[in-house]
PAKE-922112 format. One record per residue (C-alpha): residue number from 1; x, y, z. Coordinates in Angstrom, 1 decimal, padded with zeros to 4 digits. Example, Ala and Ser with C-alpha at 12.3 -4.5 7.8 and 13.67 -1.06 7.14 Angstrom:
<vexdrens>
+-----+--------+--------+--------+
: num :   east :  north :     up :
+-----+--------+--------+--------+
:   1 :  012.3 : -004.5 :  007.8 :
:   2 :  013.7 : -001.1 :  007.1 :
+-----+--------+--------+--------+
</vexdrens>
This chain:
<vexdrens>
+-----+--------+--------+--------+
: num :   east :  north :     up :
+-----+--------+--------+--------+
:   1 : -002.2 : -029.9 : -016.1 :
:   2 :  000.2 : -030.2 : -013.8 :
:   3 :  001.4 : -033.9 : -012.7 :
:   4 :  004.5 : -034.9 : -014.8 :
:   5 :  006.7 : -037.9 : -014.8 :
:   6 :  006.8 : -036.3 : -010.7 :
:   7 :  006.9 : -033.0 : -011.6 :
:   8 :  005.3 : -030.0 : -013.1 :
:   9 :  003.7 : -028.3 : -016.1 :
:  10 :  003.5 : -024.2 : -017.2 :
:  11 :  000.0 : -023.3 : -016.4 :
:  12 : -001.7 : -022.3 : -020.1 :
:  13 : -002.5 : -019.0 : -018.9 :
:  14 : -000.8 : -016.8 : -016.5 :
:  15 : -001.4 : -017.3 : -012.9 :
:  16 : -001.2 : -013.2 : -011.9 :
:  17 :  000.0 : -011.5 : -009.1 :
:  18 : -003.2 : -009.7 : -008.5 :
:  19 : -005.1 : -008.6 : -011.5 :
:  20 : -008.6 : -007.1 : -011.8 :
:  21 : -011.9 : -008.9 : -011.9 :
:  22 : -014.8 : -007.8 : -013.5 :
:  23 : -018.8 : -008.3 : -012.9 :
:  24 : -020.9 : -006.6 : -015.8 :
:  25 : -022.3 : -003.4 : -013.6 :
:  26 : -018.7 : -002.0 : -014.5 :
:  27 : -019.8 : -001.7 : -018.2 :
:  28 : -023.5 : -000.7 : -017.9 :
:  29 : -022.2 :  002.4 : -015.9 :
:  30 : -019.7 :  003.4 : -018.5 :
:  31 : -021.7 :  002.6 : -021.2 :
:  32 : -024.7 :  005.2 : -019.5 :
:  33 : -022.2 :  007.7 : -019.2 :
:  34 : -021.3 :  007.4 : -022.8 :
:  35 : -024.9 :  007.6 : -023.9 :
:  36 : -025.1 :  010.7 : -022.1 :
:  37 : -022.0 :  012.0 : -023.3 :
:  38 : -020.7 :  012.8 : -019.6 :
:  39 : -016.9 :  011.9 : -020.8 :
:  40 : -015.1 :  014.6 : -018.9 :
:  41 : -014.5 :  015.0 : -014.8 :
:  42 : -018.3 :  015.6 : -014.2 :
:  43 : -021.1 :  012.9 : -014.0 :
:  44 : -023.0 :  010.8 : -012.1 :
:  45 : -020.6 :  008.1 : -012.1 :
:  46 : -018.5 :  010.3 : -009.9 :
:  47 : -021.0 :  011.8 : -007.3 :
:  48 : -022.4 :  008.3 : -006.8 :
:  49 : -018.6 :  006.6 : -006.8 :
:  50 : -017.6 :  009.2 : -004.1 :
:  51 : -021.2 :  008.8 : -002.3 :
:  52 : -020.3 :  004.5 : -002.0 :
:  53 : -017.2 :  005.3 : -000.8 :
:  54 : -017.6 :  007.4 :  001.9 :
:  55 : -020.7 :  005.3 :  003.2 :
:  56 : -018.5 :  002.4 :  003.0 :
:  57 : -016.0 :  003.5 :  005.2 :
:  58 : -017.6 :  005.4 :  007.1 :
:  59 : -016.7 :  009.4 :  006.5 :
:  60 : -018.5 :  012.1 :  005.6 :
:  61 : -016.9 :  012.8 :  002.0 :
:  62 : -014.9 :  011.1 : -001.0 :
:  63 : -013.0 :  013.5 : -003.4 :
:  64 : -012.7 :  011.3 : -006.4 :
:  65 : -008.8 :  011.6 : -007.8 :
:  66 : -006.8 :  010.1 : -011.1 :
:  67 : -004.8 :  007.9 : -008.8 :
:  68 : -003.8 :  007.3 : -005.4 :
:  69 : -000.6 :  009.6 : -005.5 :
:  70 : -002.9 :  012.2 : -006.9 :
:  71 : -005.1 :  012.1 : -003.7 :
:  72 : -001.4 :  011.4 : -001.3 :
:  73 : -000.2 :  014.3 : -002.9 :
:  74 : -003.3 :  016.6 : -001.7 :
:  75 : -003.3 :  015.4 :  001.4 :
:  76 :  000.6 :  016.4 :  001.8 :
:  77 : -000.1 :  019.5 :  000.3 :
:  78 : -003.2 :  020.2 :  003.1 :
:  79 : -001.4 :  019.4 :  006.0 :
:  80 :  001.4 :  021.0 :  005.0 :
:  81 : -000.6 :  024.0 :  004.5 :
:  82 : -002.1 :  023.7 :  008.0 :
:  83 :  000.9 :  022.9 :  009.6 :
:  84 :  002.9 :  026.0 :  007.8 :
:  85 :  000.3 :  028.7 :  007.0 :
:  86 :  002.1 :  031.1 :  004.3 :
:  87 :  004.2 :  028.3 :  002.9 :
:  88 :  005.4 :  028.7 : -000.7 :
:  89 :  002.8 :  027.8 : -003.3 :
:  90 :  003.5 :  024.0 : -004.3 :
:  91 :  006.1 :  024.0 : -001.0 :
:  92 :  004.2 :  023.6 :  001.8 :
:  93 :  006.8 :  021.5 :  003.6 :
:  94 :  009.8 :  023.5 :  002.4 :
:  95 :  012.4 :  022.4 :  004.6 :
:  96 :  010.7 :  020.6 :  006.7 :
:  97 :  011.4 :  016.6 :  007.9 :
:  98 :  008.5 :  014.4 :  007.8 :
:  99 :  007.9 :  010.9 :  009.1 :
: 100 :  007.1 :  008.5 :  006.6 :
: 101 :  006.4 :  004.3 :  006.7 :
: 102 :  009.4 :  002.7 :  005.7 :
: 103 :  008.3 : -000.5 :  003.8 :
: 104 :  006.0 :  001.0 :  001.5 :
: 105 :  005.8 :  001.8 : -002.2 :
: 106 :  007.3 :  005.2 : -003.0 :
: 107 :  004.0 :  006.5 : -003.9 :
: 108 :  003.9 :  006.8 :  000.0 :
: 109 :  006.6 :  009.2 :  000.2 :
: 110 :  007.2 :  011.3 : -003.2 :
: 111 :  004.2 :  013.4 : -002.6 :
: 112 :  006.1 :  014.7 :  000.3 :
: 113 :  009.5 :  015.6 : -002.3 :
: 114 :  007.0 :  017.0 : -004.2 :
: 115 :  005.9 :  019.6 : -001.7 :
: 116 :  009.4 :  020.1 : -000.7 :
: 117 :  010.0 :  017.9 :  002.4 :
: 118 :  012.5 :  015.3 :  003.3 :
: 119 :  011.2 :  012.2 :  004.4 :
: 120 :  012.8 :  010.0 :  007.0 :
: 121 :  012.4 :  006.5 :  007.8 :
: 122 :  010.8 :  005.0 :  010.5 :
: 123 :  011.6 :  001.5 :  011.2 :
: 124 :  009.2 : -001.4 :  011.0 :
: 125 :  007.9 : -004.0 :  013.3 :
: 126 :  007.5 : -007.7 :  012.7 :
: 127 :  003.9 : -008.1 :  014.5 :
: 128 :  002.3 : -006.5 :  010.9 :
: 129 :  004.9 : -005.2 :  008.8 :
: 130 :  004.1 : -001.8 :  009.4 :
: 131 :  005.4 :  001.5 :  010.9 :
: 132 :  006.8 :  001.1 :  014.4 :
: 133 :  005.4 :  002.9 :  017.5 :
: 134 :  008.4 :  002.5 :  019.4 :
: 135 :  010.6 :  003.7 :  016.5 :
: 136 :  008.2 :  006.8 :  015.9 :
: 137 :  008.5 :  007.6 :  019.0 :
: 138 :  012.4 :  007.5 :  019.4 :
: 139 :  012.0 :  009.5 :  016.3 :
: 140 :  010.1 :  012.0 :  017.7 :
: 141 :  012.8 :  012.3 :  020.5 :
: 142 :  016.1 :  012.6 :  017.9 :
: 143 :  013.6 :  015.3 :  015.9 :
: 144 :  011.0 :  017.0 :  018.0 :
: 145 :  010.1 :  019.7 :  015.7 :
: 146 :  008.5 :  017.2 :  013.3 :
: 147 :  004.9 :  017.6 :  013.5 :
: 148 :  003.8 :  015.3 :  010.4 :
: 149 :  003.5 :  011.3 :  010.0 :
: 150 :  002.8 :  009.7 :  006.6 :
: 151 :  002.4 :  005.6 :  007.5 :
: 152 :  000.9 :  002.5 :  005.1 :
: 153 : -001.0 :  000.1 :  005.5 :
: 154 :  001.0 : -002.8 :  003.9 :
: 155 : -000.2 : -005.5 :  001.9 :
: 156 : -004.0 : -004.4 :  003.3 :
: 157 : -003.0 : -005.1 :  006.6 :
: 158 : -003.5 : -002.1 :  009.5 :
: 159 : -000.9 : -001.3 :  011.4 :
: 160 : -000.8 : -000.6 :  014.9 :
: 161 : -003.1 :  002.2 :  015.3 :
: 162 : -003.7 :  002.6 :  018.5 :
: 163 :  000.0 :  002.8 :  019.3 :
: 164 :  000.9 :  004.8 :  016.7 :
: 165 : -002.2 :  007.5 :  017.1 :
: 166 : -001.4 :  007.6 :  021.2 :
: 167 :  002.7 :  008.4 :  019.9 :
: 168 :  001.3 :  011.4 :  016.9 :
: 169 : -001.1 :  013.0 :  019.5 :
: 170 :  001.5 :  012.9 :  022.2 :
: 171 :  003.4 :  015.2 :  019.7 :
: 172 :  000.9 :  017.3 :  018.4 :
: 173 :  001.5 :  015.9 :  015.1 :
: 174 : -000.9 :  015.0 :  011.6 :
: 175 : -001.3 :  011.6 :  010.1 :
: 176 : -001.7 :  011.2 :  006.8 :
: 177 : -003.1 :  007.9 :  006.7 :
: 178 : -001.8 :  005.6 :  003.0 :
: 179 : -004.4 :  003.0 :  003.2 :
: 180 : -003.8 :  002.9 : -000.7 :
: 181 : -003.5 : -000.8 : -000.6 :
: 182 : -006.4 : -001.3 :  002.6 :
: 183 : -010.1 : -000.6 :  001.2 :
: 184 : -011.8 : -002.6 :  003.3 :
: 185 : -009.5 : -003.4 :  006.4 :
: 186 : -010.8 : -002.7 :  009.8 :
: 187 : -009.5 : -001.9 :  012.9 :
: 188 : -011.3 : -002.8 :  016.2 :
: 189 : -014.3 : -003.1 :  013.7 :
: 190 : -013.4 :  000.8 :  011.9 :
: 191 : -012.5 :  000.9 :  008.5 :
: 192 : -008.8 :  001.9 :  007.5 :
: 193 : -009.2 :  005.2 :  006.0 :
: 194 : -010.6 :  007.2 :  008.8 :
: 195 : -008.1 :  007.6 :  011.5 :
: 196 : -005.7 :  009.4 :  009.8 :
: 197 : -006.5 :  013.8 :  009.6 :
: 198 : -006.6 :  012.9 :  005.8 :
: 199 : -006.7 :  009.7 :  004.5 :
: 200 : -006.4 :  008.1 :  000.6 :
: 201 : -007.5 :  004.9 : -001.1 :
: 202 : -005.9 :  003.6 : -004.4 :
: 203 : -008.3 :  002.1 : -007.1 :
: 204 : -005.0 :  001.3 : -008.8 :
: 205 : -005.4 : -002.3 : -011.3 :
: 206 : -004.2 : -004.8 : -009.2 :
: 207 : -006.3 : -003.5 : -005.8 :
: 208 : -009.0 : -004.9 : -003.8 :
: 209 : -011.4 : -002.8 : -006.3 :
: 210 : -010.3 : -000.9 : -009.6 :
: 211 : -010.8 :  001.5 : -012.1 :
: 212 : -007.7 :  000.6 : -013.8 :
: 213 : -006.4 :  003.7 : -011.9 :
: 214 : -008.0 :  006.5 : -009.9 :
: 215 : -007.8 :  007.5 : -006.2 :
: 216 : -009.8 :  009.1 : -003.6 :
: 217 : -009.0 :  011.5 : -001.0 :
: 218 : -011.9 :  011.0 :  002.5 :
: 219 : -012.4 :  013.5 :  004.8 :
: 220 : -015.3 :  014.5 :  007.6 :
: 221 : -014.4 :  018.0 :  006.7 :
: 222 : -016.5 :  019.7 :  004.2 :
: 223 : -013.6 :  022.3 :  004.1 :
: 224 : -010.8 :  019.9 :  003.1 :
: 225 : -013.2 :  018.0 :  000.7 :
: 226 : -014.2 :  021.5 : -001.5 :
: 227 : -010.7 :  022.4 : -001.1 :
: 228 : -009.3 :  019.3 : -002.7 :
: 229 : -011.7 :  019.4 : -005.3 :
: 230 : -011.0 :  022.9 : -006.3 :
: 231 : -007.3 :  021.8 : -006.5 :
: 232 : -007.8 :  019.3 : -008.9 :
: 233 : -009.4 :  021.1 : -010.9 :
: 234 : -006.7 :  023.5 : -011.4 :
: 235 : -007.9 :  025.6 : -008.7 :
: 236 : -010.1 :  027.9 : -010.9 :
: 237 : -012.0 :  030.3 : -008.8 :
: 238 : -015.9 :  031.2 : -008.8 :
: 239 : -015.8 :  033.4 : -011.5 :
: 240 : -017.2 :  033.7 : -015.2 :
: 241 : -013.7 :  033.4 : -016.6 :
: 242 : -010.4 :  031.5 : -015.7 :
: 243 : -009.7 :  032.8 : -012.4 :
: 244 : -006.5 :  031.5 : -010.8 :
: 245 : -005.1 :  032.7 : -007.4 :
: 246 : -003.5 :  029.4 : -006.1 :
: 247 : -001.2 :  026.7 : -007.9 :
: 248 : -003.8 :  023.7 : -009.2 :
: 249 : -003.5 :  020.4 : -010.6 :
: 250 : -005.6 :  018.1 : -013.2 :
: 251 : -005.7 :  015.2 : -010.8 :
: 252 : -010.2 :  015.1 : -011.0 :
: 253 : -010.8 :  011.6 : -011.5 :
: 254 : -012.9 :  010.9 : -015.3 :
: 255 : -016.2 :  009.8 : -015.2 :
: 256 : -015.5 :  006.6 : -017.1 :
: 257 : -013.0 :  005.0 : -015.0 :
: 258 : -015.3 :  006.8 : -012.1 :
: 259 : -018.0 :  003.9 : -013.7 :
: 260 : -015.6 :  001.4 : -013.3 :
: 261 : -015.3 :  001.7 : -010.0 :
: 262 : -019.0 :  002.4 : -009.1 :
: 263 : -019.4 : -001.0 : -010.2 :
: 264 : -016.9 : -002.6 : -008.5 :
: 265 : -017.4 : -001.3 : -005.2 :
: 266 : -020.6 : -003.9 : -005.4 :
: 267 : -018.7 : -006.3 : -004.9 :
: 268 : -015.9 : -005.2 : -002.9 :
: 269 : -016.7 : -007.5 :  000.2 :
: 270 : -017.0 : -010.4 : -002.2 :
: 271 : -013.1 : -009.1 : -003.3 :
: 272 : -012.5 : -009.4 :  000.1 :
: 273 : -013.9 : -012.8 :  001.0 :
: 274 : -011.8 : -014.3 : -002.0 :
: 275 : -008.7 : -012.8 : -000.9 :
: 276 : -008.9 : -014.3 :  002.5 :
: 277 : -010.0 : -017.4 :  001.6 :
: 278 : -007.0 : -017.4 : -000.6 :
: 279 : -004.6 : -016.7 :  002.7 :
: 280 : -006.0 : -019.5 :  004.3 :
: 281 : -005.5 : -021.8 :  001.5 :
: 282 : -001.6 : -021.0 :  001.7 :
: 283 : -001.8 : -020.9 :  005.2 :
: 284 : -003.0 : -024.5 :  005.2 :
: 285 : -000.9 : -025.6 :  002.8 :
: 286 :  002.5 : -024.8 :  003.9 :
: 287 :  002.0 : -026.4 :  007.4 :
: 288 :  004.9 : -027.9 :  008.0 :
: 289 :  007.3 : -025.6 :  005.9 :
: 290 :  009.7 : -023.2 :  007.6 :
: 291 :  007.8 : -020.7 :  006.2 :
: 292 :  005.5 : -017.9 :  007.7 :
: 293 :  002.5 : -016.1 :  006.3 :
: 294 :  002.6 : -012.0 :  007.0 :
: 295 :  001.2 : -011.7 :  010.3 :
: 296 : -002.1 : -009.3 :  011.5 :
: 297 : -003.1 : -008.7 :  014.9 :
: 298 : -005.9 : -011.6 :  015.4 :
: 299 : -008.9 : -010.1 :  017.0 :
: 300 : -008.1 : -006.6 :  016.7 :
: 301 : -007.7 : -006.4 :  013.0 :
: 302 : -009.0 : -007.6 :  009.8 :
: 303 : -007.1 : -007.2 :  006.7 :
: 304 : -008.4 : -007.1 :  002.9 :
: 305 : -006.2 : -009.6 :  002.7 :
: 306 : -005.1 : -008.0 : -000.7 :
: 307 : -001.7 : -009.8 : -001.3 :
: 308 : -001.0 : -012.8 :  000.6 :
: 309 :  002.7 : -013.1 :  001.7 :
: 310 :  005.6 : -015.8 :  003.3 :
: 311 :  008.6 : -015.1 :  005.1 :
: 312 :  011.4 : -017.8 :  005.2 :
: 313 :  012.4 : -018.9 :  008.7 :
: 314 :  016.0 : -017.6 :  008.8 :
: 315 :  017.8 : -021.1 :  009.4 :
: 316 :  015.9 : -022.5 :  006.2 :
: 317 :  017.3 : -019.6 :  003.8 :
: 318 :  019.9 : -020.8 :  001.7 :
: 319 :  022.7 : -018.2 :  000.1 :
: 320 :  020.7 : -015.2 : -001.4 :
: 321 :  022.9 : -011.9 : -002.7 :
: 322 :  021.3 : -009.3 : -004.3 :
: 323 :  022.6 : -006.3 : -006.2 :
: 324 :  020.9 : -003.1 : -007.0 :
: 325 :  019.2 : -004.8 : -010.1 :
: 326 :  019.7 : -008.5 : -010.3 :
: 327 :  019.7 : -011.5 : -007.3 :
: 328 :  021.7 : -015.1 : -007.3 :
: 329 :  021.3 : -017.3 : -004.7 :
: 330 :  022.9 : -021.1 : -004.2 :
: 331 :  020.6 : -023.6 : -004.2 :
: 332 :  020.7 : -026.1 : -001.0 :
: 333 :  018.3 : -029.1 : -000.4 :
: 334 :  015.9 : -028.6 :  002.6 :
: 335 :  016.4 : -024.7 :  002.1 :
: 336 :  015.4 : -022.2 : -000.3 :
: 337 :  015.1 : -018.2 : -000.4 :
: 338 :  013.2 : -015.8 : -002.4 :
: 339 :  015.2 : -015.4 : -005.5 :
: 340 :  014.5 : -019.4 : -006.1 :
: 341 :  011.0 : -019.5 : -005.7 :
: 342 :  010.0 : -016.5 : -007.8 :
: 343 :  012.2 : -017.7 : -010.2 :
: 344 :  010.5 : -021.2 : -009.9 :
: 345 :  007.4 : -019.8 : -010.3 :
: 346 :  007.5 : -017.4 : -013.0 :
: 347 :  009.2 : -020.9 : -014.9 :
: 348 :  005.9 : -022.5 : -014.8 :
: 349 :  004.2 : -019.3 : -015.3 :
: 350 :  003.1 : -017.8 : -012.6 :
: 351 :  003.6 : -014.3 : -010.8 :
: 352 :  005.3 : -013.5 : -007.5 :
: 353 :  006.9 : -010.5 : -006.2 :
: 354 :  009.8 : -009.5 : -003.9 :
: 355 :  008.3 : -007.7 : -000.9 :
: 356 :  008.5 : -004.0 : -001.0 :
: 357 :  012.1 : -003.0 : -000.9 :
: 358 :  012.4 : -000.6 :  002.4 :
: 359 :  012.6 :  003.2 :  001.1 :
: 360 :  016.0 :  003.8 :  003.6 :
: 361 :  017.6 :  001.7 :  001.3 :
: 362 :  016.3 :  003.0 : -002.4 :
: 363 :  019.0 :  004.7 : -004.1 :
: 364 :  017.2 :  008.2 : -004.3 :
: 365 :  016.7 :  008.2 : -000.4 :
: 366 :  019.8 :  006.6 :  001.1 :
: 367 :  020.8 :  009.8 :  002.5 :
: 368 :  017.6 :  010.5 :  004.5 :
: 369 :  017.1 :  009.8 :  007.8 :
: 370 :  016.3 :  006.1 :  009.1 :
: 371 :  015.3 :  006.0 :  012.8 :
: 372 :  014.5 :  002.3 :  014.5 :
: 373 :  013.2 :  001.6 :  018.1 :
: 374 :  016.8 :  002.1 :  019.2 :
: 375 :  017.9 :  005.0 :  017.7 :
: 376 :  019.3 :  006.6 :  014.3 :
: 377 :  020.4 :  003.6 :  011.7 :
: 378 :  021.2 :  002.9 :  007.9 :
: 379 :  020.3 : -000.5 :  006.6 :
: 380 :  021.7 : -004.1 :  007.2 :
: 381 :  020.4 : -006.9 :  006.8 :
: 382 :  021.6 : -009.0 :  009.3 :
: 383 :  022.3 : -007.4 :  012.5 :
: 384 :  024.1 : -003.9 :  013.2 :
: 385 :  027.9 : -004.7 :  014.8 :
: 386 :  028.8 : -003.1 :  018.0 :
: 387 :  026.6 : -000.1 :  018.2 :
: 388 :  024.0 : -002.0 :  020.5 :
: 389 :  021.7 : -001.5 :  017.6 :
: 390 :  019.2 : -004.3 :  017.1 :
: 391 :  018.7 : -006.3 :  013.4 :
: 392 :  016.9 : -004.2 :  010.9 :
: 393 :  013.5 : -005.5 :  010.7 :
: 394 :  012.9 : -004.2 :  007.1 :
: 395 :  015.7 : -005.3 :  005.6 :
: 396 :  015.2 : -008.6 :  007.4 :
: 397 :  011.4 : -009.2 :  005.8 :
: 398 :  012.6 : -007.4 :  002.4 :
: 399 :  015.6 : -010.6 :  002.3 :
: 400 :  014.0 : -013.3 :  003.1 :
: 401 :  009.8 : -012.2 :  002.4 :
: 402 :  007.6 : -012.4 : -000.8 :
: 403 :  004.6 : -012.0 : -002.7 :
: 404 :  002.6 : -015.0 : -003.4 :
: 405 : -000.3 : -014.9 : -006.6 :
: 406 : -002.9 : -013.9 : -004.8 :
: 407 : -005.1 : -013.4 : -007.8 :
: 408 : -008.7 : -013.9 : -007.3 :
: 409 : -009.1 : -014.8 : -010.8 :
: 410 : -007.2 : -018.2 : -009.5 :
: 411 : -009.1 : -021.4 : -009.3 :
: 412 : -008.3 : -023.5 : -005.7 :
: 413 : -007.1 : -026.4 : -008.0 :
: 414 : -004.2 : -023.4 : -009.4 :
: 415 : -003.7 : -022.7 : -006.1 :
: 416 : -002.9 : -025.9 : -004.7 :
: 417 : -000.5 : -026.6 : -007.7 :
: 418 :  001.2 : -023.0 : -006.8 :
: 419 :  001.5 : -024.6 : -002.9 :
: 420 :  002.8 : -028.0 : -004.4 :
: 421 :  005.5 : -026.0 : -006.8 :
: 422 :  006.9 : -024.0 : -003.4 :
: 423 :  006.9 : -026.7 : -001.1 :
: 424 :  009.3 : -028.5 : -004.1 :
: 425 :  011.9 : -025.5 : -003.8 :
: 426 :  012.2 : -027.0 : -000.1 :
: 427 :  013.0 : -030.5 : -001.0 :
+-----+--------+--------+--------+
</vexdrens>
């Protein structure tokens, strides 16, 4: 399959990114709630998702949700609402700056457009890829009427919680915590998910679990739990008609896809296990490459280990230029960069990714704020020129990281050949 006068053959069948992986219970739940004709956003699929959930992490209630911006978006919309009693309906944050992760998916940060914020950017460090304490904390000093943080886990790796909760409670902020992409991550031995004042999960179709979408909101307040259910169900009061005194949504999640998910959870930790041991595999594999895996803090944190990651050591990059929409690079032997090895392996059929491009420098948000550990900053990739401003860290992992397949559908013999084809782009 793969050995070929020295070289390489296409794998038959795609080698994903991340796809799902089912187990049969999925089915047996949907298939019940079809036989009881519980179709709609009621069942037992739900209650019992939302019950696994919440035991699983540890918190008192899950609000099931139609995907994980659904549930980011309530959680905005709450703490805005706390934070600004009297606000606007649908504009709680009218106005108002809020500090968001900066290498992240823009599901992190729309929710806060939606309710009429501005997001600005807080730098990242190289230690997990995540929000930076120092940087939130400098932010805190350029803007100190900010009083709400929205930060990631990347990749299903925490950040650094303790640092960053000490520098929000120091301020007498909220976190919204996006651990979208970290079911199953702990922190000092808690689950991601709890630490924030309103936390989400994803079910999205390429995460640790899935529903092919859906989301859930996770709270230890009974309040905030009834409240976000009564806002995705279009807010209709207690009454025998349609009684509406607040602006609603139809984010409820279905009880089908709820099924889905009530399977999967069964084997969530298996999910895990697989991930990790397909980190390792990489990590093993690439010894002696100028090549890093994306890092966690050892013995503090666990990741899900949900997408497993390289950066390039910087003197082994050859020339990489990338424009809004396309990349070229110029091949050079002993070095390689990004563009090449995506490109190398999607030729023999197999799925990488370009690591989150940092929000500062999307096109929609280029005029927001960008705040690193040494002050106020727009992106650059390389270093910033007499200001005294250090390298941009983002920029830096977003040029020279990527995305490995990190499917869990992948057999260890794919795996190796994936290893063998990267370690070729160095030669």
């Amino acid at each position: 399959m793969f050995q070929n006068n020295g070289g390489f053959s296409r794998f038959e069948k795609t080698v994903y990114l991340a796809s799902p992986k089912m187990h049969g219970e999925e089915l047996s739940y949907v298939e019940d709630a079809f036989r009881k004709n519980w179709l709609s956003t009621v069942g037992e699929n739900i209650d019992e998702m939302e019950k696994a959930a919440a035991q699983f992490v540890g918190c008192g209630y899950g609000v099931g949700l139609s995907c994980g911006t659904a549930a980011l978006h309530l959680a905005v919309k709450l703490a805005g609402e706390r934070l600004y009693p009297g606000s606007r309906p649908g504009r709680s944050l009218e106005g108002r700056k809020v500090f968001c992760s900066d290498m992240t998916f823009d599901a992190t940060v729309n929710p806060v457009v939606y309710e009429g914020g501005e997001p600005v950017f807080i730098g990242t460090e190289y230690g997990t890829w995540n929000m930076d304490p120092a940087a939130l904390e400098k932010a805190f000093e350029l803007y100190p009427d900010v009083k709400l943080v929205v930060a990631a886990h990347l990749y299903g790796t925490p950040g650094k919680i303790d640092e960053l909760m000490a520098v929000i409670r120091r301020h007498g902020a909220l976190l919204v915590e996006d651990a979208a992409e970290s079911l199953g991550a702990t922190y000092k031995g808690k689950q991601t998910g709890t630490f924030g004042d309103y936390n989400v999960i994803s079910f999205n179709g390429n995460k640790i679990i899935t529903g092919s979408t859906g989301g859930m909101f996770l709270t230890d307040s009974l309040e905030d739990a009834n409240k976000v259910r009564k806002l995705s169900t279009q807010a209709r009061e207690n009454a025998p008609w349609y009684q509406h005194e607040e602006l609603g949504y139809n984010y409820r999640i279905s009880n089908i896809i709820a099924g889905i998910i009530r399977g999967q959870f069964h084997h969530l930790q298996e999910h895990i296990d697989a991930k990790k041991a397909i980190y390792e595999r990489y990590e093993e594999g690439f010894k002696g490459l100028p090549v890093s895996m994306n890092p966690y803090e050892k013995g503090i944190a666990e990741p899900n280990f949900w997408l497993s990651c390289i950066l390039i050591d910087k003197d082994a990059m050859c020339r990489q230029v990338r424009g809004e929409k396309e990349a070229m690079y110029r091949p050079e032997p002993g070095k390689s960069c990004p563009t090449e090895i995506l490109e190398t392996l999607a030729s023999f059929n197999a799925q990488g990714r370009p690591i989150w491009k940092p929000m500062h420098a999307q096109p929609i948000y280029r005029a927001n704020g960008y705040v690193t550990a040494d002050g106020y900053a727009r992106a650059r990739s390389d270093a910033y020129i007499d200001t005294g401003v250090a390298a941009d860290a983002a920029m830096d992992i977003f040029e020279r990281g990527l995305c490995l397949p990190s499917d869990i559908n992948m057999t260890a013999e794919q795996q190796d050949v994936i290893i063998r084809i990267i370690r070729s782009c160095f030669e």
